[in-house]
N, C-alpha and C positions, 0 to 999 in steps of 0.2 A: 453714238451710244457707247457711252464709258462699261468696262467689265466692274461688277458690281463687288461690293468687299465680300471676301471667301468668307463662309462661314465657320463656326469653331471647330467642327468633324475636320474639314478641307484643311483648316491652318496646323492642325494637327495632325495631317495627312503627310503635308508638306514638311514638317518639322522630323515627324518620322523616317521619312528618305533621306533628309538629310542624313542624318545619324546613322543609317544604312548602308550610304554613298561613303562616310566618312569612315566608319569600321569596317570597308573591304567588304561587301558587299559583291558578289559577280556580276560583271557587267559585260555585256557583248556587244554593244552598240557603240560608234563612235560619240566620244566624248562634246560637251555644247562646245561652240565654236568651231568646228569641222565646218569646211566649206561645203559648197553643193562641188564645187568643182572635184573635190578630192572624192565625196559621193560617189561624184558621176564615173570618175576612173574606177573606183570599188567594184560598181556594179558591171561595167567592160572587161575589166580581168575575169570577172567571175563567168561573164557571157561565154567569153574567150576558151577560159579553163571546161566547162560542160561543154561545147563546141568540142573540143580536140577529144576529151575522154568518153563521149555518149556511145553507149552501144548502140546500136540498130532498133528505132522505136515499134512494137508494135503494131502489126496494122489491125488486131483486133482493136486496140484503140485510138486508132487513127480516123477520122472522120472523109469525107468526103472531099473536105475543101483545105483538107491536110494536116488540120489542127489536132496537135497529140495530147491526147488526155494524161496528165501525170499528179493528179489531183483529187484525191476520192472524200464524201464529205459521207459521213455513215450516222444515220439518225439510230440510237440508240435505245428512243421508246418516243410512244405519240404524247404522255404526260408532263405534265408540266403544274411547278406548282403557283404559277402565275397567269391573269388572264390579262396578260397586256392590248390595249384596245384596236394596235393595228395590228396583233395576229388574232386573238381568236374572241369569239361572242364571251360574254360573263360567264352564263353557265356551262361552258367549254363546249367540248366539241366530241361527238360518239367514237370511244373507244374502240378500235381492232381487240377481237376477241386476243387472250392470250396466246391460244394456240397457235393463232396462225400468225406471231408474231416470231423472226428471229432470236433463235435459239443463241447463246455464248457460241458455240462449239461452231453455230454457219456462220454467224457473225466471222469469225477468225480464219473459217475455211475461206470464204468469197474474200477476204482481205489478204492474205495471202495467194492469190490466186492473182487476184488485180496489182499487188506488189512482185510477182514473178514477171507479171507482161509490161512491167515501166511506172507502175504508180512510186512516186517516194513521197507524198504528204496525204497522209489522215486527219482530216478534223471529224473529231465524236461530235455529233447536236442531237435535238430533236424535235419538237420536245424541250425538254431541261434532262442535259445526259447526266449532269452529277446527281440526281434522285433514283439513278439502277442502282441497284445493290452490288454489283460484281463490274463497276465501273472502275476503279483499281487494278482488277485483276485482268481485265482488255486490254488497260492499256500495257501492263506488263506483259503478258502474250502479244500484243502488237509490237512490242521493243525488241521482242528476239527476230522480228524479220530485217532477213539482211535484204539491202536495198533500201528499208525505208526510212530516210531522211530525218523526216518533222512528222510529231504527233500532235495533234493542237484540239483544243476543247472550246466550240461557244456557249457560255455559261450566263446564267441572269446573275449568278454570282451568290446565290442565298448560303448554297452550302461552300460554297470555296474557298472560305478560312476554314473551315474545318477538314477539308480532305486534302489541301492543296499539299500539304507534306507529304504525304503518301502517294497522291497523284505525281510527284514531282519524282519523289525516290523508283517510283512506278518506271518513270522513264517519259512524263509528260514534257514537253518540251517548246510549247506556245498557248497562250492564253486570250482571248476574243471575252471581255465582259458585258454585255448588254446595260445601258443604263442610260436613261432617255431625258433625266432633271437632275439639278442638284439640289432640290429645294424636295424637302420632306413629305410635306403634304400632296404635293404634285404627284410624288415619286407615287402615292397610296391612292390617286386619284387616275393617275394611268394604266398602274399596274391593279389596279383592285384588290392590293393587298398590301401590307405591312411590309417592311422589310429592308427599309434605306440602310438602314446602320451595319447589317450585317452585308450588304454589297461594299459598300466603303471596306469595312474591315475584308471583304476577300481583296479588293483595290491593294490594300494594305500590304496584306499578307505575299500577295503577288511582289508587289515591289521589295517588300525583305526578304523574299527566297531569292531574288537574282533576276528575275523574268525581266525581260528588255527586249524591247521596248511589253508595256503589258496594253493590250488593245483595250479601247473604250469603245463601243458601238452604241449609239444614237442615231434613232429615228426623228429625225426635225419632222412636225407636223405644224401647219401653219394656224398660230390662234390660240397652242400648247403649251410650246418650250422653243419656238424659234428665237424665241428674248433671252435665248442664255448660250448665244453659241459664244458670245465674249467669253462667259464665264467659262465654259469647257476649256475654250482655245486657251485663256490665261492659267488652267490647270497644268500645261504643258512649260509652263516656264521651273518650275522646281520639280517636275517630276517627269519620269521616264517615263511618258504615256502617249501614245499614238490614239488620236481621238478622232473615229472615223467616225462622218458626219453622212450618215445615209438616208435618201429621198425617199419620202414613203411610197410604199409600193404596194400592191393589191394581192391581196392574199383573199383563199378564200376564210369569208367571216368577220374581215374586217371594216366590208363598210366602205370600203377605198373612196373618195371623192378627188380628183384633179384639182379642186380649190385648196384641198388640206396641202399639197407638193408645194413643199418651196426647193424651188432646183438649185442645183450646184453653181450654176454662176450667180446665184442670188444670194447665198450664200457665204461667197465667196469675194463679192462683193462687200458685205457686212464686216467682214473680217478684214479686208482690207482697209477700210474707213479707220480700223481701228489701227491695226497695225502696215502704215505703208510699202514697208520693206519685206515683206512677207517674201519667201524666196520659195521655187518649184524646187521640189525633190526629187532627181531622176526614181524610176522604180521597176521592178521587172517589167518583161514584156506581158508578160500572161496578168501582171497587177489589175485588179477590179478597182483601185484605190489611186485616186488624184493627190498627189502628198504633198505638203507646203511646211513648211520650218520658219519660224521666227527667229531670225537672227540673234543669239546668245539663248532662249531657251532650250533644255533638255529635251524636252520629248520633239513632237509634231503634229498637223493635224492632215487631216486624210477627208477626200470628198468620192462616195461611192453613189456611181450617177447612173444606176439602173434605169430611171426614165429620161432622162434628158439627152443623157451620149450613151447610149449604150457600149460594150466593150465583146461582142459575142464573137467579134472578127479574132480576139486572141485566149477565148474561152478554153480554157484545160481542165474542167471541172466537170466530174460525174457523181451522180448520187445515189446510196439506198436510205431506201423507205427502213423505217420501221419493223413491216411487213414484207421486208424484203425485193421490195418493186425495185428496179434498172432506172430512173431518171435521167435524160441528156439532158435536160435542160431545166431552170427552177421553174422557167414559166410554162412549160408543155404541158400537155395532157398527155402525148404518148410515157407509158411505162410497161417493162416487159418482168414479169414475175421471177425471179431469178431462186428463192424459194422454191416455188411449186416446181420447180425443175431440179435443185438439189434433193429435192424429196422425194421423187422420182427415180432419183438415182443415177443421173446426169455425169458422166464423168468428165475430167478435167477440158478436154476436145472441144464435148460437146456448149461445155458453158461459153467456152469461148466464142464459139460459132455462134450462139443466141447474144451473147456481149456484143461482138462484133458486128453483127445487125442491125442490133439497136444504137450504135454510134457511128454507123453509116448510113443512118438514118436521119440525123439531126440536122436539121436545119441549119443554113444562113445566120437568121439572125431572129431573135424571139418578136412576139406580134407586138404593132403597135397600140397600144391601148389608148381607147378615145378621150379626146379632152373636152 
């Protein structure tokens, strides 16, 4: 199955980077034609270099089976202005009253808190985090904490030409786009709503500010858009795009069925048909993401295989809710209100102690769901 001709949005997507590439543009990613081998030393010096310099990790974030959280993913609001079919039903899903919805002010406190004990990467989600109104201003108050690393935002991408200057001056620092077709009609048949052109244009806008590599996130559903993974994968030959190819996965609301899953080596498979020389990407240890490179392409493509291989054994990921709930894990039910305890009046001690609980608490490895 040949990748099919780009359409006129895409060729002018591609013609755009150029010209971006070509006028000095910031780039932080090795150049096309880097070997995997030069990669592979990249990412061992870098292993090397945090080896020798780590302070002493926390054991409030330390798990049971030794794994250190340094990873926090902080949902922003339960809104969204999209109802894409594998997260939530049409007419959404019942709102958390406001009140009892994280405040800016705990937002930054619990994030700082979890940045003193070892965390150095925040991703904002939610939800759709770029529809808060004081989404700017977090991440600016997230910039001034020393220690932390990487800011990163997963976005459906509607507003993300228009904020991403400000997010960017902000101090936002990695970008995750959701976008599950390249075909128009598709895009307003999955997402139940409008809105292809202006995700392309945040696409866009991402790659002339500098962002590199800029992440594409796709949910493959079998019967969908599993006919367009050529077309993503051949997006990566003129453009700095990591295009992670994620198995769908059951959420609630969505319906989940085992027949819609087309796994990662089926996948991966497909792309190989096309392109034989497809090469492995080393990638961190803690990586949720299977990376491959086309030899002489710019970007690359990434397979996130939540059902088929799970990755729980190198899991560094914690999460809050909206509403302020502690999450070990995406698929558990346990969560411990980390809220109702700020609110109470909970000093620094004692947050720890309840954090610390709930992350030696977490399990192994998340449950298997039936096929």
């Amino acid at each position: 199955m040949a990748a099919r001709p780009l359409s006129r949005m895409l060729r002018r997507l591609l013609r755009s980077s150029a010209r971006s590439c070509s006028s000095g543009a910031p780039v932080t990613q090795p150049c096309p034609g880097e070997s995997a081998r030069a990669a592979s030393e990249e990412v061992s010096r870098r292993r090397q270099f945090l080896r020798e310099h780590a302070a002493p990790f926390s054991a409030f974030l330390t798990d049971s089976f030794g794994r250190q959280h340094s990873y926090l993913r902080i949902s922003l609001t339960e809104k969204c202005n999209l109802r894409c079919q594998y997260c939530m039903p049409e007419e959404g899903v019942p709102l958390t009253p406001k009140a009892n919805l994280l405040t800016t002010e705990e937002i930054l406190t619990l994030a700082r808190l979890f940045v003193k004990e070892g965390i150095d990467k925040i991703r904002l989600t939610g939800g759709e985090p770029l529809i808060r109104p004081d989404v700017v201003d977090i991440v600016a108050q997230l910039q001034r904490l020393e220690g932390l690393r990487t800011i990163g935002v997963t976005t459906n991408g509607i507003n993300l030409a228009r904020l991403l200057p400000q997010l960017q001056k902000a101090g936002l620092s990695a970008i995750n786009i959701s976008l599950d077709t390249l075909v128009p009609a598709k895009f307003e048949f999955i997402v139940r709503r409008k809105g292809f052109h202006k995700v392309m244009e945040g696409i866009h806008k991402a790659i002339e500010l500098g962002y590199n590599p800029v992440k594409v996130n796709c949910v493959v559903m079998r019967g969908l858009n599993e006919d367009e993974l050529l077309d993503f994968a051949a997006l990566t030959e003129g453009l700095p795009l990591d295009v992670r190819f994620i198995e769908y996965m059951p959420f609630d609301g969505n319906k989940w069925n085992f027949k819609k899953m087309v796994s990662y080596k089926e996948m991966l498979d497909t792309v190989r048909q096309q392109w034989p020389e497809l090469e492995k990407v080393p990638e961190e240890e803690s990586s949720t993401a299977k990376a491959f490179k086309i030899p002489g392409f710019q970007g690359q493509i990434s397979f996130i295989t939540s059902m088929s291989e799970h990755f729980c054994g190198t899991c560094n990921r914690l999460r809050i809710t909206a509403d302020g709930n502690l999450k070990v894990c995406l698929f558990g039910n346990s969560e411990v209100s980390l809220r109702d305890h700020l609110r109470a009046g909970a000093s620094e001690q004692e947050l720890l102690r309840i954090i610390g609980a709930a992350v030696g608490r977490k399990k192994r490895q998340h449950a298997v769901f039936p096929r």
